[in-house]
C-alpha positions as CSV (number, residue, x, y, z in Angstrom):
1,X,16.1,4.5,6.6
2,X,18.1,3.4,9.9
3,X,20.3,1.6,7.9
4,X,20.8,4.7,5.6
5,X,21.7,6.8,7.9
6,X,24.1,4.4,10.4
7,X,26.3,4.0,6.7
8,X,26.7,7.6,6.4
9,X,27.2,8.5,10.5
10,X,29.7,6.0,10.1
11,X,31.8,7.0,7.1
12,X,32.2,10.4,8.3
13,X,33.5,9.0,11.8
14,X,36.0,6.6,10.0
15,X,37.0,9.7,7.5
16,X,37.2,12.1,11.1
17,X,39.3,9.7,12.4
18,X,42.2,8.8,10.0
19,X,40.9,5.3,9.3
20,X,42.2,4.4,5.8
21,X,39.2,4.6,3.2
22,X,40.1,1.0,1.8
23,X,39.5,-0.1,5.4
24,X,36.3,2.0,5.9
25,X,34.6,0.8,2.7
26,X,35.0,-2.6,4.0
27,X,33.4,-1.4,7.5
28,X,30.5,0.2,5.6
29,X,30.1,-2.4,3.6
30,X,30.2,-0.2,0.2
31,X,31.2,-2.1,-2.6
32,X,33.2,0.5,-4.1
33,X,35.0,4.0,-3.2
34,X,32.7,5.7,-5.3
35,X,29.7,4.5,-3.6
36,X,31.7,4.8,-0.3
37,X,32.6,8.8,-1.8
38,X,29.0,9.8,-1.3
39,X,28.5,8.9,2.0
40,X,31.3,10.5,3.6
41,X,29.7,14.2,3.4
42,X,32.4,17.2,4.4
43,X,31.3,19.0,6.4
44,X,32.7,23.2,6.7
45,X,33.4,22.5,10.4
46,X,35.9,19.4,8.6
47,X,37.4,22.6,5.8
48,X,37.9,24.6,8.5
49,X,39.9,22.1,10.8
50,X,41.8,20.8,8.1
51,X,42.7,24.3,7.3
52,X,43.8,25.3,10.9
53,X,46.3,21.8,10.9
54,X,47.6,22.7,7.4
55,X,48.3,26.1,8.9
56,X,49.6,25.2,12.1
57,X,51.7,22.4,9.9
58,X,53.3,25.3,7.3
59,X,54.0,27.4,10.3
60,X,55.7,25.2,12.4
61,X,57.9,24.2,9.2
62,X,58.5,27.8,8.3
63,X,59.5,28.6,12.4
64,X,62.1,25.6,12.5
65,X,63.6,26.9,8.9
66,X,64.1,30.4,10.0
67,X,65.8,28.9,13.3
68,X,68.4,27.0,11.4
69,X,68.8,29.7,8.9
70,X,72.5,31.0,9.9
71,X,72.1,35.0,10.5
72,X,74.8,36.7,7.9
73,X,76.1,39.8,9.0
């Protein structure tokens, strides 16, 4: 059960932290993405963080479109 459970710690870290899933399969030693897909478990506190960057992305780009939008008067 060790085992198990060091797989799945570790593909949620490697998803966490960026690492590309063809390279994290390899680390885990799953022999395919699918099999790799079940351990990496999303977890809300992952939604809701990927929400806040997506947000914080989409505002930023609005903010620097509005700046360079020439004011007509």
């Amino acid at each position: 059960m060790l085992g198990h459970d060091f797989r799945r710690t570790t593909a949620c870290n490697t998803e966490r932290t960026g690492v590309p899933r063809s390279v994290a399969t390899k680390l885990t030693g799953h022999r395919t993405e699918a099999v790799y897909r079940r351990y990496a478990i999303v977890s809300d506190a992952d939604l809701k963080d990927a929400a806040q960057k997506l947000t914080g992305t989409f505002s930023g780009t609005l903010a620097s479109v509005i700046a360079k939008t020439p004011v007509v008067k």
